[in-house]
C-alpha positions as CSV (number, residue, x, y, z in Angstrom):
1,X,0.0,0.0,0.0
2,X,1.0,3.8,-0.4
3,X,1.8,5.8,2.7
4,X,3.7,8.6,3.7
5,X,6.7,7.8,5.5
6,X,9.6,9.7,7.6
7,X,13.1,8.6,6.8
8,X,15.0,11.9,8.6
9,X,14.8,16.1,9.5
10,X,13.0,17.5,6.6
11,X,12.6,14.4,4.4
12,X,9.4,12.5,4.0
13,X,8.0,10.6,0.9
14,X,5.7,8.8,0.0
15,X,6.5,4.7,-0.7
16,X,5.4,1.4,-0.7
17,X,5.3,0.0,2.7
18,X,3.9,-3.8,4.0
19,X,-0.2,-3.5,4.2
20,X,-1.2,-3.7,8.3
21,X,-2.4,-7.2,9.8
22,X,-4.3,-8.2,12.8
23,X,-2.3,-9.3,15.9
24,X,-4.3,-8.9,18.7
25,X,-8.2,-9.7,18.5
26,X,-9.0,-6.7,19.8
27,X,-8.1,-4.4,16.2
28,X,-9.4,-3.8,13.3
29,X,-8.0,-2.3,10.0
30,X,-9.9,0.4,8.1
31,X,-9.5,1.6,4.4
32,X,-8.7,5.6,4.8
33,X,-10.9,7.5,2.6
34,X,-9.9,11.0,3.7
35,X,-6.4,12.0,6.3
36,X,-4.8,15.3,7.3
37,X,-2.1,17.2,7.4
38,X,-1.3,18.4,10.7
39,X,0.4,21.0,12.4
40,X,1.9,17.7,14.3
41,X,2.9,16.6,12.2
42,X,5.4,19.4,10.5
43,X,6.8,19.1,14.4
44,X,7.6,15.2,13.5
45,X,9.0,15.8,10.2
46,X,10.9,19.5,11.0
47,X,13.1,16.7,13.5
48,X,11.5,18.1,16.8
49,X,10.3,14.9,18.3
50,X,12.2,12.1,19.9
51,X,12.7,8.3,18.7
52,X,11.2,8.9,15.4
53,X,12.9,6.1,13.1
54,X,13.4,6.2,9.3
55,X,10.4,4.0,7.9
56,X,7.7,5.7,10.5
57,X,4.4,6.0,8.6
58,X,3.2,9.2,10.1
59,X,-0.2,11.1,10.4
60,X,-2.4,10.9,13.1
61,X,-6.2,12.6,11.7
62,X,-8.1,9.9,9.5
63,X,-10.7,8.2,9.3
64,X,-12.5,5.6,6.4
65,X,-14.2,2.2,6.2
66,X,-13.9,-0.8,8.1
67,X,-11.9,-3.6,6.5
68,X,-11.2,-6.4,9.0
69,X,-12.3,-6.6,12.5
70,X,-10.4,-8.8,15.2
71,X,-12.1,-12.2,16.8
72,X,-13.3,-9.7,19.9
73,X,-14.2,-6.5,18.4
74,X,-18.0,-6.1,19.2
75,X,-18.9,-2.8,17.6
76,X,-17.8,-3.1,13.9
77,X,-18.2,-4.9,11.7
78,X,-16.7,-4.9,7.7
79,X,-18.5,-2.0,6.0
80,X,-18.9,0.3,8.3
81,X,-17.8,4.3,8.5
82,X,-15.6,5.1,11.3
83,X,-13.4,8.1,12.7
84,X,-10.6,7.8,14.7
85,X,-9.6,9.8,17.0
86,X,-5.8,10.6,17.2
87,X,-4.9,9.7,20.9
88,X,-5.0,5.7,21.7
89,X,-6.4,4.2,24.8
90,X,-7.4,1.0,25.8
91,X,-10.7,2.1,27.6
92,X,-9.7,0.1,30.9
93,X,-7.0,1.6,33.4
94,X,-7.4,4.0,35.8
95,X,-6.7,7.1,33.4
96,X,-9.1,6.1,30.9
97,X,-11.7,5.7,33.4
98,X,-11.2,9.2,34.7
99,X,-11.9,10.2,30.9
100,X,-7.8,11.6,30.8
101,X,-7.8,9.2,27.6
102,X,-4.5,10.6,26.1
103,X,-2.9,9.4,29.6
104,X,-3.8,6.0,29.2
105,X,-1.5,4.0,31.1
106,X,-1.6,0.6,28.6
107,X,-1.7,1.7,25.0
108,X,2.1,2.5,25.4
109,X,4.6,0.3,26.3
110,X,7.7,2.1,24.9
111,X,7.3,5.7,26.7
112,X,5.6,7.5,29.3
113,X,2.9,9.1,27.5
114,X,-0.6,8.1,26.1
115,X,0.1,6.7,22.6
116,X,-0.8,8.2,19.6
117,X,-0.9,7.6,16.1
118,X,2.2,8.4,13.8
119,X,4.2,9.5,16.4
120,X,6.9,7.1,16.7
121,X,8.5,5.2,19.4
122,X,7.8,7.5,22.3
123,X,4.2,7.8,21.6
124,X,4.1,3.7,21.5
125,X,5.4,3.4,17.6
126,X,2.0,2.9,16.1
127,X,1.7,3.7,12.4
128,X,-0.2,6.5,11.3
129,X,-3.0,7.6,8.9
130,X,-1.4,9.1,5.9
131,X,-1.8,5.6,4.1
132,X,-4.3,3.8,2.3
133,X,-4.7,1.4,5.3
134,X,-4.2,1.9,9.0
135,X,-4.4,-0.6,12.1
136,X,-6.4,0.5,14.7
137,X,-5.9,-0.7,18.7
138,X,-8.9,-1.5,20.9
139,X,-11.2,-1.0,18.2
140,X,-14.4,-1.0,20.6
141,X,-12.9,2.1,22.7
142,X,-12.4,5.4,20.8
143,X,-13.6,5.1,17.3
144,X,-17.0,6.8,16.6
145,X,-19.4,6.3,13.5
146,X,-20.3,9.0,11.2
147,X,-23.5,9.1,9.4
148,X,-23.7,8.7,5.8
149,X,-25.6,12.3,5.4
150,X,-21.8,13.9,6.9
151,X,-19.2,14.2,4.1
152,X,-16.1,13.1,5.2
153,X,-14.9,17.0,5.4
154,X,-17.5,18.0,7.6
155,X,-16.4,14.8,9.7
156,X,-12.3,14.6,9.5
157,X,-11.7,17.1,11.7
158,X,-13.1,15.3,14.7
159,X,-10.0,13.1,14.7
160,X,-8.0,16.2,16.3
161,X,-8.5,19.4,15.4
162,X,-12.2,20.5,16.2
163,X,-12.3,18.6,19.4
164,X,-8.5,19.8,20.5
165,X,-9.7,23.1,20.3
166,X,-13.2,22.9,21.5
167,X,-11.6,21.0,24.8
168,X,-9.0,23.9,25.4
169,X,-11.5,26.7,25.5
170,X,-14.0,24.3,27.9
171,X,-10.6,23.3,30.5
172,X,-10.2,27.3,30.7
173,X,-13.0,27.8,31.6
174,X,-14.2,30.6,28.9
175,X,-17.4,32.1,29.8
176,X,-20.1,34.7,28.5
177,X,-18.6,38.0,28.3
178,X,-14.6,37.0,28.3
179,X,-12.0,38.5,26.5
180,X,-10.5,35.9,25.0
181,X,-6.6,36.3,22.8
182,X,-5.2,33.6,20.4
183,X,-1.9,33.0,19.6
184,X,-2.0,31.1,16.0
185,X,-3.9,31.3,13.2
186,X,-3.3,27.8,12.1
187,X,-6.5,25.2,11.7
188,X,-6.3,24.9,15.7
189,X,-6.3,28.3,16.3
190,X,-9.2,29.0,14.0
191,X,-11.2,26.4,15.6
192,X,-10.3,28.3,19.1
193,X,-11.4,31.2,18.0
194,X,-14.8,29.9,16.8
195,X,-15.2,27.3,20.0
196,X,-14.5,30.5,21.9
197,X,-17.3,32.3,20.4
198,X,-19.5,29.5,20.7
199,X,-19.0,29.6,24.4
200,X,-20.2,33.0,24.6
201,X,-17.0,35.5,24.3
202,X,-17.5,38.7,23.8
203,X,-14.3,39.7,22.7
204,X,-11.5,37.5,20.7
205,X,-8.1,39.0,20.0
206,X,-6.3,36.8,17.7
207,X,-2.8,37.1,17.1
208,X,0.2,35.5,14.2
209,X,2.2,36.5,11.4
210,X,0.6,36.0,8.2
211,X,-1.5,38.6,7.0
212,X,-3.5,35.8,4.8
213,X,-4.1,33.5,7.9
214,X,-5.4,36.7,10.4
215,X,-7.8,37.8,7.1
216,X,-9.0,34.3,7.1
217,X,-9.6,34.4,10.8
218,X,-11.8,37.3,10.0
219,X,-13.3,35.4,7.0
220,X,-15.2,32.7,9.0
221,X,-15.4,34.4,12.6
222,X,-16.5,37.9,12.2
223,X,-15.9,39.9,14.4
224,X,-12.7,39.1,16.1
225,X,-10.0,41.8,16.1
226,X,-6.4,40.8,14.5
227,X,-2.3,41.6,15.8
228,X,0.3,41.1,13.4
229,X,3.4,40.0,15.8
230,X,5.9,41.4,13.2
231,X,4.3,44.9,12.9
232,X,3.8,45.6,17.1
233,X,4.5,43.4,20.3
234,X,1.2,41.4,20.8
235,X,1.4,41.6,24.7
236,X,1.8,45.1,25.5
237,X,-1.0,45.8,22.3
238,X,-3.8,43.6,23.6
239,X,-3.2,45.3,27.4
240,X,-3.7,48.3,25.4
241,X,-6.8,47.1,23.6
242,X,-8.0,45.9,26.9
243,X,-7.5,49.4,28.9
244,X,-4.8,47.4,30.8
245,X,-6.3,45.2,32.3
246,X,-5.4,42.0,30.3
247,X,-7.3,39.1,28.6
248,X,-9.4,36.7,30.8
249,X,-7.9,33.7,29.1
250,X,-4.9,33.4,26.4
251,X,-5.0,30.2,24.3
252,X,-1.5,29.4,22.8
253,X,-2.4,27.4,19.2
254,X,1.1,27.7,18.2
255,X,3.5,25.0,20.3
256,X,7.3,24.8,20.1
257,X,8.0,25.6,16.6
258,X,7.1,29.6,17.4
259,X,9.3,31.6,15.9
260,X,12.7,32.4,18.1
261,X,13.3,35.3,19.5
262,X,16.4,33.6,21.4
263,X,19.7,33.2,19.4
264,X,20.8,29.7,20.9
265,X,17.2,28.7,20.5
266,X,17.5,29.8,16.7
267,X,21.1,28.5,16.3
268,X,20.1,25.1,17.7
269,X,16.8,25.0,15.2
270,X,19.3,26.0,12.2
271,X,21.5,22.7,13.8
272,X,18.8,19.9,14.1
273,X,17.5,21.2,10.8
274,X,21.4,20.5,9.1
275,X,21.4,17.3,11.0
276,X,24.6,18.4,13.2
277,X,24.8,15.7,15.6
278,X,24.6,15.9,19.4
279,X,27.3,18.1,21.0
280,X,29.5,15.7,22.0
281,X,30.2,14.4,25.9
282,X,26.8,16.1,27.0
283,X,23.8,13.8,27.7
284,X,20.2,14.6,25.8
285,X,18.9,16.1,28.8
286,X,21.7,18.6,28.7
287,X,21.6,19.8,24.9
288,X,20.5,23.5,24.2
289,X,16.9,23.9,24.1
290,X,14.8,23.7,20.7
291,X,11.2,24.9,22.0
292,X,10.6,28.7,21.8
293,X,9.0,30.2,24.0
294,X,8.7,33.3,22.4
295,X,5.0,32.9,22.2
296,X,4.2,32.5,26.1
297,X,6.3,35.0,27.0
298,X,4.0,37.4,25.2
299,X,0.9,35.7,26.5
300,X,1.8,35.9,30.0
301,X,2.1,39.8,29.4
302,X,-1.4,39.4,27.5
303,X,-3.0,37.8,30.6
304,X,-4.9,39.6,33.0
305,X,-4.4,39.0,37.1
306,X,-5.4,35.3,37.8
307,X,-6.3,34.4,34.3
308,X,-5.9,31.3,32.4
309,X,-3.2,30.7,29.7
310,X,-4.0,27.7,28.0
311,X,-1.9,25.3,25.7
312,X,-3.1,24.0,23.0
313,X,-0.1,24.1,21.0
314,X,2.4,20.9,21.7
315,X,5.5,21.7,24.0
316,X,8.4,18.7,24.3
317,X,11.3,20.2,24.7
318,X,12.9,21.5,28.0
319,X,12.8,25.4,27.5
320,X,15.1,28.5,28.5
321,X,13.5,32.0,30.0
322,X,10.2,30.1,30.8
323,X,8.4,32.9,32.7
324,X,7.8,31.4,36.2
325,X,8.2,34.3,38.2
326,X,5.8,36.8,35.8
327,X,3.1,33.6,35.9
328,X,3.5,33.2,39.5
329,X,3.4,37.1,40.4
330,X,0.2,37.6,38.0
331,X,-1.6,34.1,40.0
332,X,-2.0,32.7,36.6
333,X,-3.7,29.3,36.5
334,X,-2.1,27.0,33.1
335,X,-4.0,24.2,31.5
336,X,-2.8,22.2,28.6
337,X,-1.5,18.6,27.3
338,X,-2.6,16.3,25.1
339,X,-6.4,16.9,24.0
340,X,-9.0,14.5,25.7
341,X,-10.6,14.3,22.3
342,X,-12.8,11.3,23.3
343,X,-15.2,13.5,25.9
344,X,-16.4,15.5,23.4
345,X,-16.6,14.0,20.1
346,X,-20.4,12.9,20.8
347,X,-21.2,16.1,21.1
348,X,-19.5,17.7,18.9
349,X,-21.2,15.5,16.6
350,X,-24.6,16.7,17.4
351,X,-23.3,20.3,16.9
352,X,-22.2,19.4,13.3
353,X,-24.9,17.2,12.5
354,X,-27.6,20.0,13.8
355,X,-25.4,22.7,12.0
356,X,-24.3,24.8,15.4
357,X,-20.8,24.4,14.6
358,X,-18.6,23.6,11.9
359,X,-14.7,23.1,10.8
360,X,-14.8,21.9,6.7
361,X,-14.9,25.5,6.0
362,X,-10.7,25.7,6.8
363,X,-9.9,23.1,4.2
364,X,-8.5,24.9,1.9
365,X,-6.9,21.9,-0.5
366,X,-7.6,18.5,-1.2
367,X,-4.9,15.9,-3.1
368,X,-4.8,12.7,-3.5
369,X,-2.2,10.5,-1.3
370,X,0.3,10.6,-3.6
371,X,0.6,14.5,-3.8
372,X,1.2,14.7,0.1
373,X,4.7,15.8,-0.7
374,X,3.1,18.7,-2.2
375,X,0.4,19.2,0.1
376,X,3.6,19.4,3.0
377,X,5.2,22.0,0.7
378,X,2.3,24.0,0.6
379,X,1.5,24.0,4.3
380,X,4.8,24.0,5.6
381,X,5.8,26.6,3.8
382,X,2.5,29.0,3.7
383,X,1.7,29.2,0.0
384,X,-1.1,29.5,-2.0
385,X,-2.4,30.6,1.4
386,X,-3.0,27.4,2.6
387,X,-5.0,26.5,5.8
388,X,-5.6,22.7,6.1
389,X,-4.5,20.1,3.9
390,X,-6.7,16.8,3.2
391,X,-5.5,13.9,1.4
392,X,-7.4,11.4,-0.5
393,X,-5.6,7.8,-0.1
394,X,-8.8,5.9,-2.7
């Protein structure tokens, strides 16, 4: 079968790999009819996450038909329309039964996180969704079915995006009448800023680089007012938009990959993406830092007195000039990790289904499988203003 595959920093293409196979009765395989390019997933193939080897089928929002179902898989059967979400969890240990889902405790044996799809070794070295088949673990547990009357655009973004965004704004606690900034006007931060006015915000300040992406915010949210970081520093300008006082809650969409302000930070970027090797006689824990925290250092300034910043965006590495002291002076509360997609995808499937809320409408290009490399290309590097990326494996 075709699927896109890692082999090293900044290489990716798309090959023949093996077809999966069954080899625990509680899986099933499906045949991807529609997958996504994620902001993820330009962390994976940019270097930035650990234990990724060459050969890594990666992609991790996707969903399709079922194909094969294991001996104890109750729910599904052949034929049937799934979507999957991205985290994996086997529905049983303590975490998953607290509903922290992307903590479960048994989907992965090889790290200390939840596993995940098409995130190598560390998330539990499951292959991803970028291929024209994918295996999918505990099959009765997190997979929902979609409706036939749902095209799979309105329905893709369930598998990460929508519900990652939707779950930030509700763990932050955004109410009726908040001010509410964004950092990032990728697909996540687009679906913040909508899930923000849903909840009843009265106010969204939305905040990135690209003058096409903060137009586009305005596009399909009206309303919400726009800061170009390049033009004017986003944290002293929304505590003058907000008389001083700050926003209520800051939502960063943006994640490690912000843009450096730091010159080790940048130097060390400019090294991984080379492929310089580790500094020699230090251990991995000890290497220079490769997150930026550029971004949170403006939303802390953003935030009002005992707001909320939350993370949306992923963090992994260990960072420099993290602003304890500013978050701890200002009593500000953090929330972030991964998304706990799986307590909200029933509902948000009522809101699409019933038309309250909607995410197709940032899918800006559709290919086929075998033009992901140019789908990357696009996304990674911002042309043709491109917003979300969906790939047709069939």
């Amino acid at each position: 079968m075709k699927a896109v595959v890692y082999e090293k920093p900044y290489e990716i293409a798309v090959l023949d790999v093996p077809e999966p196979e069954i080899t625990d009765p509680r899986e099933m395989i499906i045949k991807v009819t529609s997958t996504c390019i994620c902001g993820s997933d330009l962390h994976l193939v940019h270097g930035m996450y650990p234990h990724v080897p060459n050969g890594t089928v990666i992609g991790h929002e996707f969903m399709g038909i079922v194909e094969e179902v294991g001996k104890d898989v109750k729910k599904w059967k052949r034929g049937d329309r799934v979507l999957v979400p991205f985290p994996i969890a086997c529905g049983e240990c303590d975490m998953c039964q607290a509903g922290l889902w992307s903590h479960c405790i048994r989907s992965n044996a090889k790290g200390e996180v939840g596993a995940a799809f098409g995130h190598g070794e560390s998330y539990g070295g499951f292959a991803g969704g970028q291929a024209e088949y994918v295996k999918v673990p505990y099959a009765d547990v997190s997979p929902i079915r979609i409706p036939d009357e749902l095209t799979d655009e309105q329905a893709i973004l369930l598998s990460d995006v929508l519900p990652t965004a939707y779950w930030i704004v509700d763990v932050c606690g955004v109410k009726p009448g908040d001010t509410v900034a964004v950092f990032g006007c990728g697909p996540v931060g687009l679906m913040v800023i909508r899930c923000a006015i849903f909840k009843g915000a009265s106010r969204v300040i939305v905040v990135d680089k690209l003058n096409y992406r903060l137009d586009f915010a305005k596009k399909i949210n009206p309303g919400v007012e726009t800061i170009n970081f390049k033009e004017v520093d986003p944290g002293e300008k929304i505590q003058e938009m907000t008389n001083g006082r700050g926003a209520d809650v800051v939502i960063d969409a943006v994640g490690l990959e912000a843009e450096p302000t730091n010159p080790l930070i940048s130097a060390t970027v400019y090294m991984k993406r080379m492929g310089v090797p580790t500094l020699p006689g230090l251990r991995p824990e000890d290497q220079p830092a490769v997150a930026s925290v550029s971004a949170i250092n403006w939303e802390i300034e953003a935030i009002r007195h005992g707001g909320t910043l939350g993370l949306a965006g992923v963090y992994g590495g260990k960072m420099n000039s993290f602003p304890i002291g500013d978050i701890f002076s200002k009593g500000i509360t953090i929330k972030g990790g991964q998304a706990l997609i799986q307590n909200y995808l029933d509902e948000l499937l009522k809101y699409i289904k019933q038309g309250k809320l909607r995410a197709d409408d940032i899918i800006t290009h559709s290919l086929t499988l075998n033009e992901a490399m140019e789908g990357y290309r696009l996304f990674g590097q911002r042309e043709e203003s491109c917003v979300k990326v969906i790939l047709k494996p069939h």
